[in-house]
PyMOL Python script that loads the backbone (N, CA, C, O; Angstrom):
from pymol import cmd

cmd.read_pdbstr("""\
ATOM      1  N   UNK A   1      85.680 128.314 100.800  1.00  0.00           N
ATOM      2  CA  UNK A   1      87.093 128.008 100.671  1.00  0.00           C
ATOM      3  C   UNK A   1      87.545 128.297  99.247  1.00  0.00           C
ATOM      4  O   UNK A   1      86.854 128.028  98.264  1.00  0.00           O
ATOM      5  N   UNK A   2      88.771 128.872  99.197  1.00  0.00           N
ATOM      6  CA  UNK A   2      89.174 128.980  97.668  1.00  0.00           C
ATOM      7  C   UNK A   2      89.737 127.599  97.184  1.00  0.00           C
ATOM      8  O   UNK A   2      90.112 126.632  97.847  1.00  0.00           O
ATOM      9  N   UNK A   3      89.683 127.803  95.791  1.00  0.00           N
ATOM     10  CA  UNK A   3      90.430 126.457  95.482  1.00  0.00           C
ATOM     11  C   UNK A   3      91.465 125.943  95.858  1.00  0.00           C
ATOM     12  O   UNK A   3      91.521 124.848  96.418  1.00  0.00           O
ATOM     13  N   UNK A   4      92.852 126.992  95.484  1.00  0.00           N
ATOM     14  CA  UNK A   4      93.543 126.437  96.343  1.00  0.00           C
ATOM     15  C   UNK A   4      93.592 125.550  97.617  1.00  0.00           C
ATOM     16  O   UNK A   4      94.214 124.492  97.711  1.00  0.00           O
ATOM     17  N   UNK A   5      92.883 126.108  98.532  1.00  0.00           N
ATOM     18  CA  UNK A   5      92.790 125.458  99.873  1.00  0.00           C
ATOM     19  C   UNK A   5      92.439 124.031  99.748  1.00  0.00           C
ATOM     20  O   UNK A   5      92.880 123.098 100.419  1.00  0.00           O
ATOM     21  N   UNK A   6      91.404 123.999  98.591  1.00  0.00           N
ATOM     22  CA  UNK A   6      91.047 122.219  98.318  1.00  0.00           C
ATOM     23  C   UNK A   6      92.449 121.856  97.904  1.00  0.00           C
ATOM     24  O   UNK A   6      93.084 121.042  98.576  1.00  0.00           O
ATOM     25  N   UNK A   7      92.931 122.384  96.898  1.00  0.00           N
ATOM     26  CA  UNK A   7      93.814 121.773  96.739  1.00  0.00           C
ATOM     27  C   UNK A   7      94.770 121.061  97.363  1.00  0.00           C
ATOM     28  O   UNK A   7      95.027 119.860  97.274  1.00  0.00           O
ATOM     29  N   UNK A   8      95.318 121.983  98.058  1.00  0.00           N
ATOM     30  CA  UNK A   8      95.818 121.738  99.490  1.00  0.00           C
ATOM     31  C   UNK A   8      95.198 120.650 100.582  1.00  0.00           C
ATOM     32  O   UNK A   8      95.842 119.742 101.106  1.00  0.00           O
ATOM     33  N   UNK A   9      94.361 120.833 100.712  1.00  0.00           N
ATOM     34  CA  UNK A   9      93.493 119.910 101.405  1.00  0.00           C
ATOM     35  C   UNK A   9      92.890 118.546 100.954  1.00  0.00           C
ATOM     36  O   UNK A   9      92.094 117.766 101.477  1.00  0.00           O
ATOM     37  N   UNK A  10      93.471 118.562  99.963  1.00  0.00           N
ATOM     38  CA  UNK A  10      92.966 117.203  98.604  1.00  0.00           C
ATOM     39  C   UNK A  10      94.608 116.496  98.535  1.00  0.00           C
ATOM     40  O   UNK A  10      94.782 115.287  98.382  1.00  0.00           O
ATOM     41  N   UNK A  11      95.513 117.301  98.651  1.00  0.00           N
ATOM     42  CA  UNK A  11      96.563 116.709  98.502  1.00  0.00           C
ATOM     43  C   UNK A  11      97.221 116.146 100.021  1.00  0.00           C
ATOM     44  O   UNK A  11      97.545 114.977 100.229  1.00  0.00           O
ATOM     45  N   UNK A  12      97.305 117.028 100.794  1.00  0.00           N
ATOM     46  CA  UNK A  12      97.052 116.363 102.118  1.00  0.00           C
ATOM     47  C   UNK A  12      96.632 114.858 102.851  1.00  0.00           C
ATOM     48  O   UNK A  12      97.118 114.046 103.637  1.00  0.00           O
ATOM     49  N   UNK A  13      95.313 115.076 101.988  1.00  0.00           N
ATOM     50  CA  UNK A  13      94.074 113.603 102.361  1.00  0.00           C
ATOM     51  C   UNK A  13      94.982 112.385 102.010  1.00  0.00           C
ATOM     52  O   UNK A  13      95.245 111.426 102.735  1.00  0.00           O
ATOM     53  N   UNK A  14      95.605 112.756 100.122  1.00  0.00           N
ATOM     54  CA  UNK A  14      95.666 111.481  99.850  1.00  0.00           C
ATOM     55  C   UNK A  14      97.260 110.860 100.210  1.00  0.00           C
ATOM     56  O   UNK A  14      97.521 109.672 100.396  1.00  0.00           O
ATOM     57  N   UNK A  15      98.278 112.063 100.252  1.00  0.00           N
ATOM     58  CA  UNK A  15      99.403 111.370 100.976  1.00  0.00           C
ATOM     59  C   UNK A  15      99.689 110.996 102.247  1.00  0.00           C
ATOM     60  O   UNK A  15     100.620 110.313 102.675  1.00  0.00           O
ATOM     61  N   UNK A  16      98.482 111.696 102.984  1.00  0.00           N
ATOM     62  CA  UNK A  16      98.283 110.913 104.727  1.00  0.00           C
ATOM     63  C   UNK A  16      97.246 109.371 104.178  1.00  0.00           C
ATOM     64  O   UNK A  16      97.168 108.495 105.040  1.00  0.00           O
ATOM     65  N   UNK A  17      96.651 109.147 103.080  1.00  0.00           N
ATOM     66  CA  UNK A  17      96.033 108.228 103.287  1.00  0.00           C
ATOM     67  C   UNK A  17      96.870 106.659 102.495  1.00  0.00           C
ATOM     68  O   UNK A  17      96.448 105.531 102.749  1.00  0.00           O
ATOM     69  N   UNK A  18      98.041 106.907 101.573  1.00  0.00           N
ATOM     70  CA  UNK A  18      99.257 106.335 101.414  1.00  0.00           C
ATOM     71  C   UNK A  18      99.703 106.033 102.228  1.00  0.00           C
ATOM     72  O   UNK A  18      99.730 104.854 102.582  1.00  0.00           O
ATOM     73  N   UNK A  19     100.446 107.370 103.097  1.00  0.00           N
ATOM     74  CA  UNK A  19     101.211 106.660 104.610  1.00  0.00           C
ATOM     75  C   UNK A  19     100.748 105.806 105.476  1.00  0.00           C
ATOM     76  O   UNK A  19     101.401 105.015 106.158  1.00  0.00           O
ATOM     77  N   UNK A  20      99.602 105.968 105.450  1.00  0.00           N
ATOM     78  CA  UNK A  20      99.027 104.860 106.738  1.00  0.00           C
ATOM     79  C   UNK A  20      98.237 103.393 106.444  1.00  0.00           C
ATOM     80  O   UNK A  20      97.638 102.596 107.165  1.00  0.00           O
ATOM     81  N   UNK A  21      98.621 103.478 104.707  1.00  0.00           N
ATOM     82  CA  UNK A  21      98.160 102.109 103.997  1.00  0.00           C
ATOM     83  C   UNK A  21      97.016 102.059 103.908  1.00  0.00           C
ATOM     84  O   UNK A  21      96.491 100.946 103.932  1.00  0.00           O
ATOM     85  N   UNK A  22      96.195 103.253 103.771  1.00  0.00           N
ATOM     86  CA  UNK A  22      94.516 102.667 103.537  1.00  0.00           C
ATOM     87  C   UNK A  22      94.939 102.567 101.778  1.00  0.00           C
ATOM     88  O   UNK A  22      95.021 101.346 101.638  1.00  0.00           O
ATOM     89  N   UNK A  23      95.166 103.028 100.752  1.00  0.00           N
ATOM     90  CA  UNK A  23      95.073 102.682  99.917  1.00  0.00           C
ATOM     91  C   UNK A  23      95.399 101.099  99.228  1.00  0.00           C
ATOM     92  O   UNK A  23      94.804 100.482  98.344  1.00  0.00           O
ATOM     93  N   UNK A  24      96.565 100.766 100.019  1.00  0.00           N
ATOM     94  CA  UNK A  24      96.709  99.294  99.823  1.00  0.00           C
ATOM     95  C   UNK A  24      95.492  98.354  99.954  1.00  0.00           C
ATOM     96  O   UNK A  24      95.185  97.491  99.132  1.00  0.00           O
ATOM     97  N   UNK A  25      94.732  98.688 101.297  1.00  0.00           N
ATOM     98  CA  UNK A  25      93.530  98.205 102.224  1.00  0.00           C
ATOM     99  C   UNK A  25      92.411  98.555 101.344  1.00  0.00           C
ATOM    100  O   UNK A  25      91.528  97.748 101.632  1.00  0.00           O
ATOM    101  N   UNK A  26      92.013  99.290 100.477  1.00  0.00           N
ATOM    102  CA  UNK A  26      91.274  99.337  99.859  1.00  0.00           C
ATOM    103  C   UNK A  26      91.029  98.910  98.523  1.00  0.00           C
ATOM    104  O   UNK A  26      89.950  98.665  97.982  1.00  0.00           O
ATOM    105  N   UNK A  27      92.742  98.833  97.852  1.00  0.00           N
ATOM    106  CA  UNK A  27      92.704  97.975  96.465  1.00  0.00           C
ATOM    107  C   UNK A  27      92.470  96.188  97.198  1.00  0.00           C
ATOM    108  O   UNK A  27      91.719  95.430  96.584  1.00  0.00           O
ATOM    109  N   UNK A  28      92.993  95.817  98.160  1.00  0.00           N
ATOM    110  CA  UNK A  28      92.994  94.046  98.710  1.00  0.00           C
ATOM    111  C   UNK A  28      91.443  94.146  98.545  1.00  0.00           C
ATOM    112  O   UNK A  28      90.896  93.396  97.736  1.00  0.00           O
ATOM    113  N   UNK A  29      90.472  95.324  99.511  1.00  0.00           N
ATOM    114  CA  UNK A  29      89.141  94.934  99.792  1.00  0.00           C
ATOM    115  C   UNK A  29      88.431  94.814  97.759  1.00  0.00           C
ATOM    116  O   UNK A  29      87.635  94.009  97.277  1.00  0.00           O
ATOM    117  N   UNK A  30      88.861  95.487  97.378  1.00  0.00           N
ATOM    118  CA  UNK A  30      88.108  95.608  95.660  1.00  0.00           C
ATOM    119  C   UNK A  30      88.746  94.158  94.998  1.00  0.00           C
ATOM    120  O   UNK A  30      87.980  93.544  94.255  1.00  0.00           O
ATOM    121  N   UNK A  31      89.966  93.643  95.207  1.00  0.00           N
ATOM    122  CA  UNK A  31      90.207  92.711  94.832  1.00  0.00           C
ATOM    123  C   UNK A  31      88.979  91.517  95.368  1.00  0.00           C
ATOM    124  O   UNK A  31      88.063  91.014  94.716  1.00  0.00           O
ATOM    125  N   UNK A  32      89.305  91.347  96.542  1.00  0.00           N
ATOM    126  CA  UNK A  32      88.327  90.789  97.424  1.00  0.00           C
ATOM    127  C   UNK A  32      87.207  90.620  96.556  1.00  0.00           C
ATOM    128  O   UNK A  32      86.964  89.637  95.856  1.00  0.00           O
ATOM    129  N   UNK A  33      86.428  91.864  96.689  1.00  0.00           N
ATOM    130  CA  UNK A  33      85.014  91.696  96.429  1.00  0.00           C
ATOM    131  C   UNK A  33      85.225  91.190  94.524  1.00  0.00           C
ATOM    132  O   UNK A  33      84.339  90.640  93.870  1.00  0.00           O
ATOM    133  N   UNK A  34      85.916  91.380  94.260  1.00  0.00           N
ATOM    134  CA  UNK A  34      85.790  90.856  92.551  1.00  0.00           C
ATOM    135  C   UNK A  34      86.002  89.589  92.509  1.00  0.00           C
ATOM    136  O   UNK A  34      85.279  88.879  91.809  1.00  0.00           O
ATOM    137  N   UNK A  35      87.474  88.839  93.568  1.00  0.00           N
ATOM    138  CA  UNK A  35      86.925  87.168  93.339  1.00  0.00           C
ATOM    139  C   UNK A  35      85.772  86.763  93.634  1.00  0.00           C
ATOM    140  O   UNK A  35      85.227  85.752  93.190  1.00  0.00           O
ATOM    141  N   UNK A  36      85.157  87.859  94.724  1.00  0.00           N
ATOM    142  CA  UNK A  36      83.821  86.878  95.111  1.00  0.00           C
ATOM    143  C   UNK A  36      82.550  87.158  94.259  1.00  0.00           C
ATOM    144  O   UNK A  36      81.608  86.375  94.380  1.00  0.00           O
ATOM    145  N   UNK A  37      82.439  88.285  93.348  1.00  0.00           N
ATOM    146  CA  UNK A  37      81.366  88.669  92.367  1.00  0.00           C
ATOM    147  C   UNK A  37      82.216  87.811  91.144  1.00  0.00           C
ATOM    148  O   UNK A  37      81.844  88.104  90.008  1.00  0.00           O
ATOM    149  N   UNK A  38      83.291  86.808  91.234  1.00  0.00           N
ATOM    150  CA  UNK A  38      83.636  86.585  89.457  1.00  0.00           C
ATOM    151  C   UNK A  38      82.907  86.031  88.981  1.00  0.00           C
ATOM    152  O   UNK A  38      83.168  86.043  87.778  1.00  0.00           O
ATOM    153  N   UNK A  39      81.698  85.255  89.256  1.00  0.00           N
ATOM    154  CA  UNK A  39      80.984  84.627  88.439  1.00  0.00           C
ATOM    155  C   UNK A  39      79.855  85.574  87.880  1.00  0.00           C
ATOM    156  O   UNK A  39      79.107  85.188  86.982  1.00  0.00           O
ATOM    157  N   UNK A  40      79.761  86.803  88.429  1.00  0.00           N
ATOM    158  CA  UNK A  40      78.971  87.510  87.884  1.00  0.00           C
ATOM    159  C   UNK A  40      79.675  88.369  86.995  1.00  0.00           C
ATOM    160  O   UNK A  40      80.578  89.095  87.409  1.00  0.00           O
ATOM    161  N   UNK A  41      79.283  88.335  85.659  1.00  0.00           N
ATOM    162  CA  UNK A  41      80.125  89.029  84.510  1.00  0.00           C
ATOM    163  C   UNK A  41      79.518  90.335  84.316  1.00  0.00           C
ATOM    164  O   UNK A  41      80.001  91.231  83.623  1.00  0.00           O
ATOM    165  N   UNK A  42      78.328  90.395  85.031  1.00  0.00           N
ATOM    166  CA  UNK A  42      77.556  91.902  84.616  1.00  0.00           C
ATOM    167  C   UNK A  42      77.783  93.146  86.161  1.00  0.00           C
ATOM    168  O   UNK A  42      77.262  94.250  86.318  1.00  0.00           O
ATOM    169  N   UNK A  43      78.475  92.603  86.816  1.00  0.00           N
ATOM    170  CA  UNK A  43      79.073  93.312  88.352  1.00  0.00           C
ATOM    171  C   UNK A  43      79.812  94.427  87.366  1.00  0.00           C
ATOM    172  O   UNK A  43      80.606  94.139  86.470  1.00  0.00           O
ATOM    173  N   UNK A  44      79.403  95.682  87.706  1.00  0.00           N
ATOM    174  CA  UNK A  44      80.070  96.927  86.739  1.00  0.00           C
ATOM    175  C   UNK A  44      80.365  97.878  88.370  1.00  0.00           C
ATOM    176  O   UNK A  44      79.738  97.958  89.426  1.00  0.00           O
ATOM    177  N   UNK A  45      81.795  98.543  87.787  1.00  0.00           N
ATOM    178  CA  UNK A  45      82.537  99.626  88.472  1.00  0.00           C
ATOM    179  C   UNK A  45      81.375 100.319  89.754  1.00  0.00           C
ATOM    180  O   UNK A  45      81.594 100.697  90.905  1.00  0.00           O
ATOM    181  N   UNK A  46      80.439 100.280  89.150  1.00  0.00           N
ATOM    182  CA  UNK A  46      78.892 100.845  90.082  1.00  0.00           C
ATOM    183  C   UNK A  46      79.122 100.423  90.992  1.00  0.00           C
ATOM    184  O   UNK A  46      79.670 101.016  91.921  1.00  0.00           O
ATOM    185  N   UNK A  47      78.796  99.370  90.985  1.00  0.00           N
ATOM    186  CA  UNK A  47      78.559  98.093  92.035  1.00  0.00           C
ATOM    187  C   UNK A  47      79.442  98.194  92.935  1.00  0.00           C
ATOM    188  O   UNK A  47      79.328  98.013  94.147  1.00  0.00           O
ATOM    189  N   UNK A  48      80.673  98.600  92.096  1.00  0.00           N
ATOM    190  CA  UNK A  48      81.999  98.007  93.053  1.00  0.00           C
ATOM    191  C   UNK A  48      82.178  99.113  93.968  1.00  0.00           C
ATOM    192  O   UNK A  48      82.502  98.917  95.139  1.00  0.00           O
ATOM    193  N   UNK A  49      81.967 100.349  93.454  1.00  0.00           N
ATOM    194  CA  UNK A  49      82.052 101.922  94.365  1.00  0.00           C
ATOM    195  C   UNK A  49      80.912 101.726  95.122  1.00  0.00           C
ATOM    196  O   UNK A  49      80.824 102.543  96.039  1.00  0.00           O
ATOM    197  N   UNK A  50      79.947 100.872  95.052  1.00  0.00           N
ATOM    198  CA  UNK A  50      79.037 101.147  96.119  1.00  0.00           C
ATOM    199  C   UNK A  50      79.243 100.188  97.428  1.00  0.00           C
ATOM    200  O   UNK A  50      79.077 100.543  98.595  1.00  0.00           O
ATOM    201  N   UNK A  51      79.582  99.090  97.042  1.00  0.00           N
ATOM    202  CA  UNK A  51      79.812  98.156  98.086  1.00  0.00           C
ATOM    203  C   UNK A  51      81.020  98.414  98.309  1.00  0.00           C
ATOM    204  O   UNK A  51      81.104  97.444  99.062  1.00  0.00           O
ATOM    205  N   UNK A  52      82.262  98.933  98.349  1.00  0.00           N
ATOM    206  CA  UNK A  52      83.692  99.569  98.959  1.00  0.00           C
ATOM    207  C   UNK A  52      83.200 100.671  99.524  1.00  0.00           C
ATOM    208  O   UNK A  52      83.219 100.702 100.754  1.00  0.00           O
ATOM    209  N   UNK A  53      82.756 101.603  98.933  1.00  0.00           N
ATOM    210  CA  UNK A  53      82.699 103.194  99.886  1.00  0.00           C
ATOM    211  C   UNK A  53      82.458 103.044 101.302  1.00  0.00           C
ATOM    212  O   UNK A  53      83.116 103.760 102.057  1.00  0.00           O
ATOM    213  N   UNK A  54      81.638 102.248 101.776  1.00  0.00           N
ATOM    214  CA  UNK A  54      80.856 102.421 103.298  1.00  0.00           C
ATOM    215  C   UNK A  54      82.052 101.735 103.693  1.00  0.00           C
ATOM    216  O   UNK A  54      82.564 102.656 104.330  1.00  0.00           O
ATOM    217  N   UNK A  55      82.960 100.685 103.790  1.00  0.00           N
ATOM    218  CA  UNK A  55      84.226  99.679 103.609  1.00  0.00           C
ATOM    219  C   UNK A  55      85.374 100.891 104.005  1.00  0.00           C
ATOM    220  O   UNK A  55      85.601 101.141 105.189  1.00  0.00           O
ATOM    221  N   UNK A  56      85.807 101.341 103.321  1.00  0.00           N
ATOM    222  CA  UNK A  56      86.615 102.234 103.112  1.00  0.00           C
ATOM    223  C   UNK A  56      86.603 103.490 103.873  1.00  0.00           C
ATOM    224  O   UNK A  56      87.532 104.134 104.360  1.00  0.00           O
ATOM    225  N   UNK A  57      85.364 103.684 103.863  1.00  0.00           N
ATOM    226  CA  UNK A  57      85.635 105.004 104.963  1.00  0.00           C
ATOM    227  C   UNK A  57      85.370 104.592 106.354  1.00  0.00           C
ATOM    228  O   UNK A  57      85.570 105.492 107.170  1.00  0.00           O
ATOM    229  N   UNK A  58      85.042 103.661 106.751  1.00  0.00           N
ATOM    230  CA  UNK A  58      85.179 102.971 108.245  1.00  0.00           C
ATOM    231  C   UNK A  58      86.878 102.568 108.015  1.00  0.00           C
ATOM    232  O   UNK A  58      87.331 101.651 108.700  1.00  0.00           O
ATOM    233  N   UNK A  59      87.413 102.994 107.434  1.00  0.00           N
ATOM    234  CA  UNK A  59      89.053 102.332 107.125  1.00  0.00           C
ATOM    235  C   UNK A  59      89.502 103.469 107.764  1.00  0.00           C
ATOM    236  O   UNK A  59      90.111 103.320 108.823  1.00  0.00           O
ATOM    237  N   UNK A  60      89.268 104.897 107.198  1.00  0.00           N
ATOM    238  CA  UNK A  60      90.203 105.621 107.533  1.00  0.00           C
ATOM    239  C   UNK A  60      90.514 105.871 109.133  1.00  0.00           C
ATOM    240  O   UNK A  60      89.816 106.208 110.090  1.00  0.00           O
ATOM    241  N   UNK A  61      91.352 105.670 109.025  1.00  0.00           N
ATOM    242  CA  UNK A  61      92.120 105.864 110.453  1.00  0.00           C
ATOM    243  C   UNK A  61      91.719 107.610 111.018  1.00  0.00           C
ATOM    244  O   UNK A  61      91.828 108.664 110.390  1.00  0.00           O
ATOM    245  N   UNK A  62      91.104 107.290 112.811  1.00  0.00           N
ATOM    246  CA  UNK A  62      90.931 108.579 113.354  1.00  0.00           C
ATOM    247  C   UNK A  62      92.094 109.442 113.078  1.00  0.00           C
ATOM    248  O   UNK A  62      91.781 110.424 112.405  1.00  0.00           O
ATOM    249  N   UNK A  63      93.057 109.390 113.322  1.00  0.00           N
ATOM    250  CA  UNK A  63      94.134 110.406 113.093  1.00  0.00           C
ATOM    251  C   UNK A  63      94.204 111.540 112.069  1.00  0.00           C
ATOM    252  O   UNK A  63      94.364 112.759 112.125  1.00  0.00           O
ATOM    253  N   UNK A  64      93.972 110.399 110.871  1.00  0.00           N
ATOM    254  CA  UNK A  64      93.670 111.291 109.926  1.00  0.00           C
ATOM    255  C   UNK A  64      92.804 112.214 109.097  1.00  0.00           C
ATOM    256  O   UNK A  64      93.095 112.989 108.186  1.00  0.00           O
ATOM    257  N   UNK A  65      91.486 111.863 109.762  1.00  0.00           N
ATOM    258  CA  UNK A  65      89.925 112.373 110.152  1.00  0.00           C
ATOM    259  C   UNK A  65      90.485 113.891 110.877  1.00  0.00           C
ATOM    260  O   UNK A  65      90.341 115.036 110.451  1.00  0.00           O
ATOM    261  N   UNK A  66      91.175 113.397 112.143  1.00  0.00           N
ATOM    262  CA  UNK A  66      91.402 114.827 112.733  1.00  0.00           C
ATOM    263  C   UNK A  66      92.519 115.526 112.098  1.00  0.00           C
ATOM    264  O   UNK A  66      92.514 116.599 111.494  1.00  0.00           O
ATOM    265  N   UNK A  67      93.246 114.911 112.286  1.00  0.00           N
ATOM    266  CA  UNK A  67      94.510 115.892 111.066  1.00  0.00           C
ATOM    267  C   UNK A  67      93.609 117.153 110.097  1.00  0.00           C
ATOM    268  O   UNK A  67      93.462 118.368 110.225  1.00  0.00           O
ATOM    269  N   UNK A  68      93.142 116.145 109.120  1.00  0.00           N
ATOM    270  CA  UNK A  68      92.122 116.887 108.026  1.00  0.00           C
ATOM    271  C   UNK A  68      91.448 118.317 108.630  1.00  0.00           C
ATOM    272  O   UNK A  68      91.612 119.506 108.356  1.00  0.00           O
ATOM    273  N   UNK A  69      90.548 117.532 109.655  1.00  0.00           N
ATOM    274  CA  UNK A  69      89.583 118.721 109.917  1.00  0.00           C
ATOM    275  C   UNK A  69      90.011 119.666 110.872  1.00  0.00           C
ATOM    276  O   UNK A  69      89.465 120.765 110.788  1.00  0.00           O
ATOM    277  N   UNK A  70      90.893 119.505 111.802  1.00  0.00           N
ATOM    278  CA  UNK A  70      92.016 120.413 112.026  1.00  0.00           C
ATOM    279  C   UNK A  70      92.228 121.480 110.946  1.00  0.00           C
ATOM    280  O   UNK A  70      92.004 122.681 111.098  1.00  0.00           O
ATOM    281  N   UNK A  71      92.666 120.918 109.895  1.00  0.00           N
ATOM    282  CA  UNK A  71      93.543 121.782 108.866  1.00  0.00           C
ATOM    283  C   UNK A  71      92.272 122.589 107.823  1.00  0.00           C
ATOM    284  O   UNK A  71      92.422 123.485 106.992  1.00  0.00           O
ATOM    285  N   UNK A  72      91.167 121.950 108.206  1.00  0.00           N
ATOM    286  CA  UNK A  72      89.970 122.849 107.534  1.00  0.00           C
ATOM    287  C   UNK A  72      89.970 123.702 108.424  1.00  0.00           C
ATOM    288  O   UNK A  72      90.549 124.756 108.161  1.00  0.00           O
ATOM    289  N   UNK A  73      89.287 123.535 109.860  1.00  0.00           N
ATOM    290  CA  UNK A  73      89.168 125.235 110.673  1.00  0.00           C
ATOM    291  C   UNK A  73      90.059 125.623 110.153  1.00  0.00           C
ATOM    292  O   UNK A  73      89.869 126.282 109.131  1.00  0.00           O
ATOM    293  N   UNK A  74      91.724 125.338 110.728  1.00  0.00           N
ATOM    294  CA  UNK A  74      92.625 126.239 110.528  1.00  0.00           C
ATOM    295  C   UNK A  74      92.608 127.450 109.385  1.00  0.00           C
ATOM    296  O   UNK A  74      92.859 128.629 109.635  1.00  0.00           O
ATOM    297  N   UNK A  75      92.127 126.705 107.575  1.00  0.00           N
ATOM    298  CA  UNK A  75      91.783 127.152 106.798  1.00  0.00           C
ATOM    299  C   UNK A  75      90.706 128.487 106.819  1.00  0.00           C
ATOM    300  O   UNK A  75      90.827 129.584 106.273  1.00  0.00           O
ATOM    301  N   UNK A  76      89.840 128.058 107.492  1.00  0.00           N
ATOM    302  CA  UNK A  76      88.424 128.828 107.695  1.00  0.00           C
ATOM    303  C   UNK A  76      88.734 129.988 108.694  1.00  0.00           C
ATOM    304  O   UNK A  76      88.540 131.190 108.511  1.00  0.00           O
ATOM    305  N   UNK A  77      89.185 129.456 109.635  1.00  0.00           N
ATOM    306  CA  UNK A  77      89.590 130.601 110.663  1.00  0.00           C
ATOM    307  C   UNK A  77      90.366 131.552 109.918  1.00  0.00           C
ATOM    308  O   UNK A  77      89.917 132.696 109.991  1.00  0.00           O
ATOM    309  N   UNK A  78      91.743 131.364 108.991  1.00  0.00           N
ATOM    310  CA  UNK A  78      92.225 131.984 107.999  1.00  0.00           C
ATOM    311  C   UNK A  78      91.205 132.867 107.603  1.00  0.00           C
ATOM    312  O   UNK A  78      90.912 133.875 108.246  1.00  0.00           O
ATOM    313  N   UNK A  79      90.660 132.517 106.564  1.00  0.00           N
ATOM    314  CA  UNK A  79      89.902 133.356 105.675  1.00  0.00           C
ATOM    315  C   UNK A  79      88.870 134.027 106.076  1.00  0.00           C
ATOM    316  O   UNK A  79      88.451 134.999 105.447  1.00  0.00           O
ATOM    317  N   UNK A  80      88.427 133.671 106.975  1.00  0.00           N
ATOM    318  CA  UNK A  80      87.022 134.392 108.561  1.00  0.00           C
ATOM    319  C   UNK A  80      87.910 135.651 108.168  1.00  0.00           C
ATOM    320  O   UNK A  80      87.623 136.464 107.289  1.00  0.00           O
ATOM    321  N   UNK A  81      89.332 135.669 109.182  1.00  0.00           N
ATOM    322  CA  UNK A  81      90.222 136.624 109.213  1.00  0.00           C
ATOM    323  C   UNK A  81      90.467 137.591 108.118  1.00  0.00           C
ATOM    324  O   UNK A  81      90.125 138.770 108.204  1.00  0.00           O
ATOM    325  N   UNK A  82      91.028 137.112 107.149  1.00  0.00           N
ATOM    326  CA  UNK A  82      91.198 137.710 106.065  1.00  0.00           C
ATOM    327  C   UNK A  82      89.774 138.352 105.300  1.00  0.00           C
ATOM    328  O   UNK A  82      89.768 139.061 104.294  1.00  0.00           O
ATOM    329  N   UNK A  83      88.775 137.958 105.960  1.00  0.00           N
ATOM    330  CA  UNK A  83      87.464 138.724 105.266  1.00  0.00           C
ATOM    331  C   UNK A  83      86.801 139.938 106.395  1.00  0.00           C
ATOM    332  O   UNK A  83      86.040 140.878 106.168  1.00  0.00           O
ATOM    333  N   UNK A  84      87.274 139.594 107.347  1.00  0.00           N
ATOM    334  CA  UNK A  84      86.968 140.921 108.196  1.00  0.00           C
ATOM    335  C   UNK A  84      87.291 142.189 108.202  1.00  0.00           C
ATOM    336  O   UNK A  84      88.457 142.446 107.900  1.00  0.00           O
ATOM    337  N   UNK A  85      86.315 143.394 108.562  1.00  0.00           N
ATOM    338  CA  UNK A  85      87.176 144.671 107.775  1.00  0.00           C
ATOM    339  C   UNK A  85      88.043 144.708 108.926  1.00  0.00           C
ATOM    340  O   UNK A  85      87.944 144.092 109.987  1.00  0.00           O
ATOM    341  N   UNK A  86      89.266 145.875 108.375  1.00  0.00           N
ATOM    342  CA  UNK A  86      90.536 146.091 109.313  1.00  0.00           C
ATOM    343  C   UNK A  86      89.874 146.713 110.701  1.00  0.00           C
ATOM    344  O   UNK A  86      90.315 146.622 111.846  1.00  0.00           O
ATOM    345  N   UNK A  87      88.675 147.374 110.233  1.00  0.00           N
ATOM    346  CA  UNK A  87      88.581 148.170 111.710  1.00  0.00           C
ATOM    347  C   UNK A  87      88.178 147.173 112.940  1.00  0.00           C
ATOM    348  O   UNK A  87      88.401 147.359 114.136  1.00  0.00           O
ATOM    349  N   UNK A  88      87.390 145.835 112.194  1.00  0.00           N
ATOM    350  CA  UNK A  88      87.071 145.262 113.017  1.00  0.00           C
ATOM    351  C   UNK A  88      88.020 144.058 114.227  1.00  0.00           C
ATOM    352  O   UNK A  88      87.653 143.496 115.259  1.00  0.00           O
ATOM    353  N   UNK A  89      89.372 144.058 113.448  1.00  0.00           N
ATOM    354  CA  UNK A  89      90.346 143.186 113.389  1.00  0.00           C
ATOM    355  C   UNK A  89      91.013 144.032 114.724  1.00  0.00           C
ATOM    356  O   UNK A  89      92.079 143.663 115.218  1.00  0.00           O
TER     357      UNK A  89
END
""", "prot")
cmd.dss("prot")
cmd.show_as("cartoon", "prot")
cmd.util.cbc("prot")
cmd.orient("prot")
């Protein structure tokens, strides 16, 4: 994939993942887990990306799983295309 296409495909992710409130759902869950680690003063950012990630991506909503990967073939099929010689097209 060229960059662009991430790009595209990076920007995509995160304003379908705004609209449908996982980002809200994921700052409550980090809040969450920090009242309940506050007594631990040595709980570092590590910690916190490791115990949210598995959290968070059981969040994302199917829709937008398929949306995405929809819009990757689509991408791929693109450029399949665009890399084939003309004679073969």
């Amino acid at each position: 994939m060229m960059s662009g296409d991430r790009v595209k495909i990076k920007d995509l992710l995160s304003s379908r993942l705004t609209e449908c409130g996982w980002r809200d759902e994921v700052r409550l869950l980090c809040r969450s887990i920090l009242q309940e680690k506050g007594a631990i003063s040595s709980f570092t950012v590590e910690q916190l990306v490791t115990e949210v990630t598995p959290r968070a991506r059981s969040l994302v909503p199917d829709a937008v799983k398929k949306e995405l990967l929809i819009k990757i073939r689509t991408i791929f099929d693109e450029n399949e295309t665009d890399d084939m010689d003309p004679e073969e097209a």
